[in-house]
C-alpha positions as CSV (number, residue, x, y, z in Angstrom):
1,X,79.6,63.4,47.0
2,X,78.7,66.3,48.9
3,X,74.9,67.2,50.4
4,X,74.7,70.2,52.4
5,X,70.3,71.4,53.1
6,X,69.7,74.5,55.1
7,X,72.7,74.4,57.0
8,X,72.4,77.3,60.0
9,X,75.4,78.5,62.1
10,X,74.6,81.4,64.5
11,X,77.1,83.3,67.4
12,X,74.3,84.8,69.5
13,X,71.7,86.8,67.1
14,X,74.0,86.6,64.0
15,X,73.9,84.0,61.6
16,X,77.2,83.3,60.6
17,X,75.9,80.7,58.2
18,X,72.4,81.7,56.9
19,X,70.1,78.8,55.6
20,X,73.1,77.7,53.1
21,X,72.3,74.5,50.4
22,X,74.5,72.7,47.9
23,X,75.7,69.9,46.3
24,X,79.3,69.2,45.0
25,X,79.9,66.3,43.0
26,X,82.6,63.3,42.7
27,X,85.7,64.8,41.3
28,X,84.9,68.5,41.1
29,X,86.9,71.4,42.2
30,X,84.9,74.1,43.8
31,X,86.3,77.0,45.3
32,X,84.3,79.6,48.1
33,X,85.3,83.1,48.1
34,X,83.4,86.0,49.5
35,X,84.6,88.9,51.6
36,X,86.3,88.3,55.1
37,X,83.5,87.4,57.7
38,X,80.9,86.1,54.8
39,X,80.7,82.7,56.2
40,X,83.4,80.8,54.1
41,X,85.7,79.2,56.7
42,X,82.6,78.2,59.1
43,X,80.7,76.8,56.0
44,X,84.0,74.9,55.7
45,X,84.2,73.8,59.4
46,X,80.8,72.7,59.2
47,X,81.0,70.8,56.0
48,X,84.1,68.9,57.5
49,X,82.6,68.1,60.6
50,X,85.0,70.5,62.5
51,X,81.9,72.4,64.0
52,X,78.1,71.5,64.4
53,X,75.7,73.3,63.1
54,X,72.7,75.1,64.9
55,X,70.4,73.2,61.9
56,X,70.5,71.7,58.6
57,X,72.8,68.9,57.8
58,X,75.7,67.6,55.8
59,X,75.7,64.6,54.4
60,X,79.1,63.2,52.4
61,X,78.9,59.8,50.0
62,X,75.3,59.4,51.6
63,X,76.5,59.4,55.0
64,X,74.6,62.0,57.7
65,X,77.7,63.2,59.3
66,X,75.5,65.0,62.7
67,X,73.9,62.2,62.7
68,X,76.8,60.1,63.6
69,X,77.5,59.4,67.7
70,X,80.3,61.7,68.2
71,X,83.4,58.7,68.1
72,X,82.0,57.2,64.4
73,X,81.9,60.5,63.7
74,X,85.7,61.2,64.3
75,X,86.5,58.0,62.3
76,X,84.0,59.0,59.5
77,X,86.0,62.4,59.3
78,X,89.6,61.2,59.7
79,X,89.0,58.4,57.2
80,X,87.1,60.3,54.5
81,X,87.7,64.0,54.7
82,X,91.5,65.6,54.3
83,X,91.8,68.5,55.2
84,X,94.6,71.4,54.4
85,X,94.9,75.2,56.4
86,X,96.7,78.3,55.5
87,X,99.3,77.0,58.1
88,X,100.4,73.3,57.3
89,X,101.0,72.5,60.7
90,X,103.3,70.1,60.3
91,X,105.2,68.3,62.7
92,X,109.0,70.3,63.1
93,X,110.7,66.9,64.3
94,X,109.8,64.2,61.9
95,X,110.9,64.5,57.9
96,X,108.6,65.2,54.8
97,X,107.8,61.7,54.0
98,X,107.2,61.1,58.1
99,X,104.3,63.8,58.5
100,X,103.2,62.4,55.2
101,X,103.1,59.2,56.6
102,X,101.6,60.1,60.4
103,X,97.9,59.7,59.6
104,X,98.6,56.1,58.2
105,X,100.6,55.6,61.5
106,X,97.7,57.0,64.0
107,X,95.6,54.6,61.8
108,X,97.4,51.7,62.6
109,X,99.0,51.3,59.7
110,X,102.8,49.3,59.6
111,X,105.4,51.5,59.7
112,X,106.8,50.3,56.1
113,X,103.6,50.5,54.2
114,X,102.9,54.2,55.7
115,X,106.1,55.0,54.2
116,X,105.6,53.3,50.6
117,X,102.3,55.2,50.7
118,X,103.7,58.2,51.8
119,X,106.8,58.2,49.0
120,X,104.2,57.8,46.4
121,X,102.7,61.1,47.0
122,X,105.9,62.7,47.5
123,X,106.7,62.0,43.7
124,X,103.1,63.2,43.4
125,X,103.7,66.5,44.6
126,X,107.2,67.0,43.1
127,X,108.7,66.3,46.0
128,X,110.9,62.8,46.3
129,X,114.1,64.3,46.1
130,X,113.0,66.3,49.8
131,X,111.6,63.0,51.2
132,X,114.3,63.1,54.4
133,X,114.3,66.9,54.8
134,X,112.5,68.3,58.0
135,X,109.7,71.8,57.7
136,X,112.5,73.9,58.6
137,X,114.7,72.8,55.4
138,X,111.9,73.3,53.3
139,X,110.4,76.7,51.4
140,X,107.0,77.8,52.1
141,X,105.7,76.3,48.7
142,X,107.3,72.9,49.7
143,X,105.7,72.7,52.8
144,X,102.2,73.5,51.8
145,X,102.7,70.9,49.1
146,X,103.9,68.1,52.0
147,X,100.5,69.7,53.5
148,X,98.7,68.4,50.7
149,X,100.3,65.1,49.9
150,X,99.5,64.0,53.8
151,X,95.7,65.2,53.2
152,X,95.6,62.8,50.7
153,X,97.6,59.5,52.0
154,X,94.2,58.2,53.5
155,X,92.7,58.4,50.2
156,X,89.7,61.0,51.2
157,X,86.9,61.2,49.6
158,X,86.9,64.7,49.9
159,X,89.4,67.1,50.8
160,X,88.7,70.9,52.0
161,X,91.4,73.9,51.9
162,X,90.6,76.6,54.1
163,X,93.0,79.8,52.4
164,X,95.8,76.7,51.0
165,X,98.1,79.8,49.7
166,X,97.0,82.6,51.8
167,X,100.4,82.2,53.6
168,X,102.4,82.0,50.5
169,X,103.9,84.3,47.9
170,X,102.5,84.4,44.5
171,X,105.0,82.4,43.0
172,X,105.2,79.7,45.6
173,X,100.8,80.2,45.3
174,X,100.5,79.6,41.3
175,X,102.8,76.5,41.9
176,X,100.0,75.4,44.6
177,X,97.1,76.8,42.3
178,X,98.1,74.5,39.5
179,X,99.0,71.5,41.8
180,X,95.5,71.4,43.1
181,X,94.6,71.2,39.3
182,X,97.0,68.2,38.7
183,X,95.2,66.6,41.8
184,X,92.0,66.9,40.4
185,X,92.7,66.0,37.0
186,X,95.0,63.0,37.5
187,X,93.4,61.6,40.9
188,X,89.7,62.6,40.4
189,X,90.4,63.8,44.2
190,X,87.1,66.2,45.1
191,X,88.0,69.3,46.2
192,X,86.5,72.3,48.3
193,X,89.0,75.2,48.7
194,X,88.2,78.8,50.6
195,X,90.2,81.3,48.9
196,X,90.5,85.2,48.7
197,X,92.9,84.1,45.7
198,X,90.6,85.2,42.7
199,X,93.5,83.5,40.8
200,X,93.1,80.3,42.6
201,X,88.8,80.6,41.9
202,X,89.1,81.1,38.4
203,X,91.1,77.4,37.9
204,X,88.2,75.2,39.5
205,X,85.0,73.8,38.4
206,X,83.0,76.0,39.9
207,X,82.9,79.1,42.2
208,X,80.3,80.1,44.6
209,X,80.5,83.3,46.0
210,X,79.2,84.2,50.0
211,X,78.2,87.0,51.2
212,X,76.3,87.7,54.6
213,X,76.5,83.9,55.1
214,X,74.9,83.3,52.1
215,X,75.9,81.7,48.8
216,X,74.6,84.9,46.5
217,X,76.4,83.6,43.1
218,X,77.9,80.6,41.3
219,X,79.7,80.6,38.4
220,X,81.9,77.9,36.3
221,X,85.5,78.4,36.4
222,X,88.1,78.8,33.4
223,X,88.5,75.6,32.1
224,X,90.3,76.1,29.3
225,X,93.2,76.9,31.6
226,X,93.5,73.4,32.3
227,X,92.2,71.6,29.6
């Protein structure tokens, strides 16, 4: 699914991302943690497409995504990469099922079948009963998960977290851990999450640690947890 080779990102003399290779494959769930300023949200950016790289490349289902003019690019990336943040940006005026429902909409999508789309991930999530209810009348938790469900409407073939529950408390956190989980195990969605959350790391496939803008370790997750 995923080819990243030799993959440099540098801010003057330092290398923010340091010669970095890996692969991910269909359906896994692979989390990146590493102290702040190893490299982990940057590797992210670059793997989605939301920075360019000084070298290397990143290719996703076999496509070359810097080797893309800039505009397929942008279609490339909205059509086949979700992505989630620590801050769900969503959008205070329109309802749950609405922000789910937006990216179909931008897409061209009708109206109607945004929203049949978009109700089918609320239930997903846990969420019909919240359908009409705007970010301000939901809970933290709730709006992460609305987060989520809209990453996936476009049916990605990837999606990438960048710190999903670093905003949230641990309760509202586990209830995100384990929905990721769900995700992966009922959708076969592929996942790349940035976490500080060691909980969060120890539920995926596979964890690769960063240091220095390096991946120094890897190691396989609990699985038994979810199994």
């Amino acid at each position: 699914m995923v080819e990243v080779s030799n993959l440099v990102k540098k801010y003057g003399n330092l290398k923010v991302v340091n010669d970095v290779s890996l692969q991910i494959g269909r359906g896994e769930l692979v989390s990146i943690t590493g102290a702040s300023g190893a490299g982990k949200s940057t590797l992210l950016h670059l793997m989605g497409a939301l920075d360019v790289p000084d070298s290397g490349t990143v290719k996703i289902d076999g496509v070359d995504l810097f080797a893309l003019p800039s505009r397929k690019q942008a279609r490339f990336r909205n059509e086949k990469i979700g992505f989630v943040f620590q801050f769900h940006h969503l959008l205070p005026e329109f309802t749950a099922v609405e922000n789910i429902a937006m990216p179909l909409w931008i897409a061209g999508r009708k109206k109607s079948e945004g929203m049949q789309e978009a109700k089918k991930l609320l239930e997903i999530v846990g969420l019909s009963e919240r359908a009409d209810h705007k970010p301000a009348a939901l809970s933290g938790g709730e709006q992460q998960r609305v987060a989520i469900a809209r990453a996936l409407v476009n049916k990605p073939a990837i999606v990438m977290a960048d710190e999903p529950t670093g905003n949230l408390d641990s309760v509202n956190a586990d209830a995100v851990h384990r929905l990721f989980v769900q995700l992966r195990r009922e959708l076969s969605q592929t996942f790349v999450l940035v976490t500080h959350n060691k909980d969060l790391a120890a539920l995926t496939d596979r964890n690769l640690e960063m240091l220095d803008g390096r991946i120094v370790s890897a190691s396989v997750g609990k699985k038994e947890i979810w199994e």
